[in-house]
C-alpha positions in Angstrom: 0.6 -21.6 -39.2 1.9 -22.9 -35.9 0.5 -24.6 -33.4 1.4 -25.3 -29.9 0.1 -28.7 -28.1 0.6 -28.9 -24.7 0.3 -31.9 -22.7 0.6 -33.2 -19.0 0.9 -37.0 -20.1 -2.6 -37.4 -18.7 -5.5 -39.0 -21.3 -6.5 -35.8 -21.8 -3.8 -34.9 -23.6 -4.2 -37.8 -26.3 -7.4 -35.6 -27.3 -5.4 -32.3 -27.6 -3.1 -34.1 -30.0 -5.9 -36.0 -32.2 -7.8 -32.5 -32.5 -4.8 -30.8 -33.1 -3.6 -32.9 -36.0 -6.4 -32.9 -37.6 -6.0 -28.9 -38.4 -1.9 -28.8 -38.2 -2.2 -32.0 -41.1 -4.7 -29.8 -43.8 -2.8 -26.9 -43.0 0.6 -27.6 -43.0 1.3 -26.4 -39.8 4.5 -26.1 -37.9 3.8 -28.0 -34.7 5.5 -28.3 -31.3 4.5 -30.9 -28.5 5.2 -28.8 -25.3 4.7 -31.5 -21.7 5.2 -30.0 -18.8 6.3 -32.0 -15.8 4.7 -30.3 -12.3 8.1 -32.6 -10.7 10.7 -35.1 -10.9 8.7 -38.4 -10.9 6.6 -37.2 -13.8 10.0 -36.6 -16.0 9.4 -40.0 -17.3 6.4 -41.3 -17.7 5.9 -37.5 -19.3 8.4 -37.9 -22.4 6.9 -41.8 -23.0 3.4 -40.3 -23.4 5.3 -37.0 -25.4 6.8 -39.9 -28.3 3.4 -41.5 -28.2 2.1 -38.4 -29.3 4.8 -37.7 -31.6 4.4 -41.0 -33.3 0.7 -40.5 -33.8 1.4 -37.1 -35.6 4.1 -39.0 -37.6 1.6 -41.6 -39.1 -0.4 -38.6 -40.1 3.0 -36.9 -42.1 3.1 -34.2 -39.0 6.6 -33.7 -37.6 6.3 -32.3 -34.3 9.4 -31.3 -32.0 9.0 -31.8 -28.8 9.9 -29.4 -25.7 9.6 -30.7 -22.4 10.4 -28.5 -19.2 9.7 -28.8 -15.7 7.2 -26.3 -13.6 4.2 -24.8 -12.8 2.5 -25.5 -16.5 0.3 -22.4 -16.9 3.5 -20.3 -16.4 5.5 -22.7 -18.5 2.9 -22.2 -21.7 2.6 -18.7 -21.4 6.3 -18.0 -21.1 6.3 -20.6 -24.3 3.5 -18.6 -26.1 5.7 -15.1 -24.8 9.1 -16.6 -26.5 7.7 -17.8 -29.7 5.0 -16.5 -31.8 1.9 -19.3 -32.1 -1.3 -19.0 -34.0 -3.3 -21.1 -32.2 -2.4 -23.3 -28.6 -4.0 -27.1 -28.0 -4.9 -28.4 -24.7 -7.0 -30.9 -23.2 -9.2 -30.1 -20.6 -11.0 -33.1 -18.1 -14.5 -32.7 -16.0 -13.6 -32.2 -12.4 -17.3 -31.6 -10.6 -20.4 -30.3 -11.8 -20.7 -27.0 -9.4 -19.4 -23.5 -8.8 -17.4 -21.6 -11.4 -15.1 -24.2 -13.0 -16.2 -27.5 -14.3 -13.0 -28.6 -15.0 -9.2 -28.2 -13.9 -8.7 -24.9 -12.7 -5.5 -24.5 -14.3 -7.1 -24.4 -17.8 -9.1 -21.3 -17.2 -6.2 -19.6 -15.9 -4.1 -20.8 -19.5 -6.8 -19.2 -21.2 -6.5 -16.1 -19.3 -2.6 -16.1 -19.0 -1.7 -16.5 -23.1 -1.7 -14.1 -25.9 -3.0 -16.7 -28.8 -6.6 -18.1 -29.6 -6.9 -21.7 -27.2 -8.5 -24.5 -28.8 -9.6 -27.2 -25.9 -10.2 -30.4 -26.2 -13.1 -32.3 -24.6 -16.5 -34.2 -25.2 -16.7 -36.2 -28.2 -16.2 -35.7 -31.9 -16.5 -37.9 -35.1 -15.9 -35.4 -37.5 -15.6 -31.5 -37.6 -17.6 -30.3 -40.7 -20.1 -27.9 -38.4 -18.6 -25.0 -36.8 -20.5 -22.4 -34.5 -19.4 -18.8 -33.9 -21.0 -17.0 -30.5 -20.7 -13.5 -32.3 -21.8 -10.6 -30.9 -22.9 -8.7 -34.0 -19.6 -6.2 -33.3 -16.5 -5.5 -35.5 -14.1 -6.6 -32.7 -15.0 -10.4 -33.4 -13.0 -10.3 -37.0 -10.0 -12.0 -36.1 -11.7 -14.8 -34.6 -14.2 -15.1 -37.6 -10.8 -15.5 -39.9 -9.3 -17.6 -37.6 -12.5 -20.1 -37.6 -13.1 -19.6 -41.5 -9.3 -20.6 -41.8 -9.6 -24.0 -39.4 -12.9 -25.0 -41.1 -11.3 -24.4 -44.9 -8.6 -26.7 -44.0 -11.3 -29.4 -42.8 -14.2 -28.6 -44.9 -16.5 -27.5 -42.3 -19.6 -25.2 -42.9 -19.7 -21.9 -40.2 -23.0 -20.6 -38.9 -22.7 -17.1 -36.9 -24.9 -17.3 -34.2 -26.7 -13.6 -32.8 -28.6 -13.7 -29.8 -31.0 -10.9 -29.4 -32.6 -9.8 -25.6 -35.9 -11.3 -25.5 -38.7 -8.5 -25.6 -42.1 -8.6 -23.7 -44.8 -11.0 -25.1 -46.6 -8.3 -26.9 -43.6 -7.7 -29.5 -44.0 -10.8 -30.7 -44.4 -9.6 -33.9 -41.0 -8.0 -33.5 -39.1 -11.1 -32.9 -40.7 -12.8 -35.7 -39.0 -9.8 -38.0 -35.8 -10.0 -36.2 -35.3 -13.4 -36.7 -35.7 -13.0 -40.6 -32.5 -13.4 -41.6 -33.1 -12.1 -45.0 -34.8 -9.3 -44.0 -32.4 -8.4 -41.4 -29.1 -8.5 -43.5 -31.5 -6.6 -46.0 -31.5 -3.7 -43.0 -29.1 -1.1 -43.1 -28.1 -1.5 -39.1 -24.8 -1.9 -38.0 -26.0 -5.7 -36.4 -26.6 -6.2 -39.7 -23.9 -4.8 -41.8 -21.5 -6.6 -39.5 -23.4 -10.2 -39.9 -23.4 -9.6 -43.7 -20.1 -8.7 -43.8 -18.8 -11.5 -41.3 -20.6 -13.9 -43.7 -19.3 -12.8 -47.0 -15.5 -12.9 -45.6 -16.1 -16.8 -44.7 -17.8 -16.8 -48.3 -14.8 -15.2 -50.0 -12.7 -17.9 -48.6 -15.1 -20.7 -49.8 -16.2 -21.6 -46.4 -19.8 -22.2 -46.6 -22.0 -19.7 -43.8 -25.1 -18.7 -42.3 -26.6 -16.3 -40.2 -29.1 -17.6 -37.2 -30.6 -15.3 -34.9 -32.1 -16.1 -31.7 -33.8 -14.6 -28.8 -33.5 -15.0 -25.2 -30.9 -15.9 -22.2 -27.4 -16.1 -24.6 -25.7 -18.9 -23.2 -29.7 -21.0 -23.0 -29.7 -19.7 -26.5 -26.6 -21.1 -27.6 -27.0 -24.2 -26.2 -30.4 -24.6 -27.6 -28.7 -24.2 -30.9 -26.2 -26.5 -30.0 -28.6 -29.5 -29.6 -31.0 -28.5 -32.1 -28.2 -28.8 -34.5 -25.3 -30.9 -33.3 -21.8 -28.8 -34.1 -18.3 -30.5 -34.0 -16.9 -26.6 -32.5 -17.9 -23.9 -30.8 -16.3 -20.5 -30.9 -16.6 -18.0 -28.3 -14.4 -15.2 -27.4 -12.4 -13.4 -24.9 -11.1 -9.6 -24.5 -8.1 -7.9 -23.4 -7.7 -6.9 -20.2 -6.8 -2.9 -20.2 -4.1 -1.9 -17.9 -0.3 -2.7 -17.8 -0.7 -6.6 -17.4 -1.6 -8.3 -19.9 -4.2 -10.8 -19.3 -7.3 -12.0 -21.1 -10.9 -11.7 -19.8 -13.1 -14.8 -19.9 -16.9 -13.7 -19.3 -19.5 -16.1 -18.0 -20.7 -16.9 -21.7 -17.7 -18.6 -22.5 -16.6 -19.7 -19.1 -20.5 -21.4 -19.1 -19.9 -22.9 -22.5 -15.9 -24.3 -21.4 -18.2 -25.7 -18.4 -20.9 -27.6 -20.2 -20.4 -28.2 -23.8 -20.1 -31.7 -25.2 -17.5 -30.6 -27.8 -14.2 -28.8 -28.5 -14.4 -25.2 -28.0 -12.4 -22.4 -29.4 -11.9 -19.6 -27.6 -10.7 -16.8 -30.0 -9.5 -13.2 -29.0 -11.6 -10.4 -29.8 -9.7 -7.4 -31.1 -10.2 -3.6 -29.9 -13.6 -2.4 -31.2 -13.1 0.4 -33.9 -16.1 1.5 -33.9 -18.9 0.7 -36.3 -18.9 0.0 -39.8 -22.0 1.9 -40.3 -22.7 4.7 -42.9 -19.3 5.9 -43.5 -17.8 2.2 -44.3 -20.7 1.7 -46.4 -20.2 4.4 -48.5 -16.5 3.6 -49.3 -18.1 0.4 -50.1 -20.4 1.6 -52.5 -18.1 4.5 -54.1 -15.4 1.3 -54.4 -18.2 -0.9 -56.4 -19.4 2.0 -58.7 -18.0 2.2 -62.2 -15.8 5.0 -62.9 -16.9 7.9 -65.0 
């Protein structure tokens, strides 16, 4: 794997680092410290805070090489991320307000938006990372970010729960959401929500990444945050789409621009691959034909 952790010399970049090293040391990763200086005067004062960084990773047996380069930074990164090939980019991200759209520095939404690979951004407060939780949408197109997070939390020994959250139906279905949020009975159904949940849940399995399936109803992002108290995870993992058209550029919704905006811990923010339609009937019969004995 390798990881790029950008920095800006500002406090928040001392996070990035930490949280990066403490997936790039499990996993063995390559790892480059990129700082981008926005002018001249911050030259300096950018490459001491770079071989701080670099030290830190070295007392952890990480040996990072560090790029530094001068410029607008979201540019800089993406034409970083374009160049070389990464599998996962660091940054830190501080609380400017508490209104409108963006929370906290602009410039890291428009990173998000701007570079190919998954973001992992660092803010609020974390002892440990042993609970991880997956905003999944029930579809096939979440995959690669389910690997990607079953692959962070082997190499730390964190448990994944995949989080569904269902529209909340008038009072007199109550009964019905008592039904839907049987899990067992649920993943027992033969729908594609639950053939996708089942089999999101047995690839984290396969790996030895211990998951679960929750299911919730209401508003998603009150629903996720309600989750998010109730059961106080170290990461949250949310996703984000490819534009379509001739630029390339990713598509943040307002469920994970709401969650970059108010949660209390790092947040990943995975890419979600083209949907290829459900794995329904058909791919449950190749499943079942590939499980039968031969006669």
């Amino acid at each position: 794997m390798k990881i790029l952790i950008c920095s800006d010399g500002m406090p928040a970049a001392e996070n990035a680092t930490r949280l990066g090293a403490a997936f790039a040391g499990p996993l063995k990763a390559e790892v480059v410290l990129l700082g981008v200086a926005e002018t001249a005067e911050d030259e300096v004062p950018l490459q001491q805070a770079l071989e701080k960084h670099a030290d830190s990773l070295r007392a952890q047996n990480i040996s990072p090489r560090i790029e530094i380069c001068n410029g607008d930074p979201v540019l800089k990164i993406a034409a970083e991320t374009a160049k070389t090939k990464y599998d996962l980019v660091v940054v830190g991200a501080r609380k400017t307000g508490a209104t409108g759209l963006h929370w906290r520095s602009e410039k890291m939404y428009e990173l998000i938006k701007a570079v190919a690979p998954p973001v992992l951004v660092a803010m609020g407060e974390w002892a440990q990372l042993k609970r991880f939780l997956v905003c999944t949408g029930g579809k096939e197109f979440i995959e690669a970010a389910v690997q990607l997070t079953g692959t962070l939390a082997n190499a730390v020994g964190a448990s994944v729960t995949l989080l569904h959250v269902m529209a909340e139906p008038p009072a007199i279905y109550a009964d019905l959401v008592r039904l839907e949020e049987d899990v067992d009975q649920l993943l027992g159904s033969k729908s594609e929500l639950a053939i996708n949940l089942s089999a999101q849940k047995a690839d984290l399995e396969k790996i030895n990444v211990p998951a679960e399936v929750r299911i919730r109803h209401g508003i998603v992002t009150d629903q996720v945050f309600a989750e998010a108290r109730d059961r106080s995870y170290d990461l949250i993992v949310t996703g984000s789409s490819q534009a379509r058209g001739m630029l390339r550029h990713y598509i943040m919704g307002d469920l994970t621009r709401t969650i970059l905006n108010h949660a209390s811990c790092p947040v990943l923010v995975a890419r979600a691959g083209a949907a290829q339609g459900p794995r329904g009937l058909w791919r449950s019969i190749r499943r079942a034909f590939a499980k039968s004995p031969a006669t």
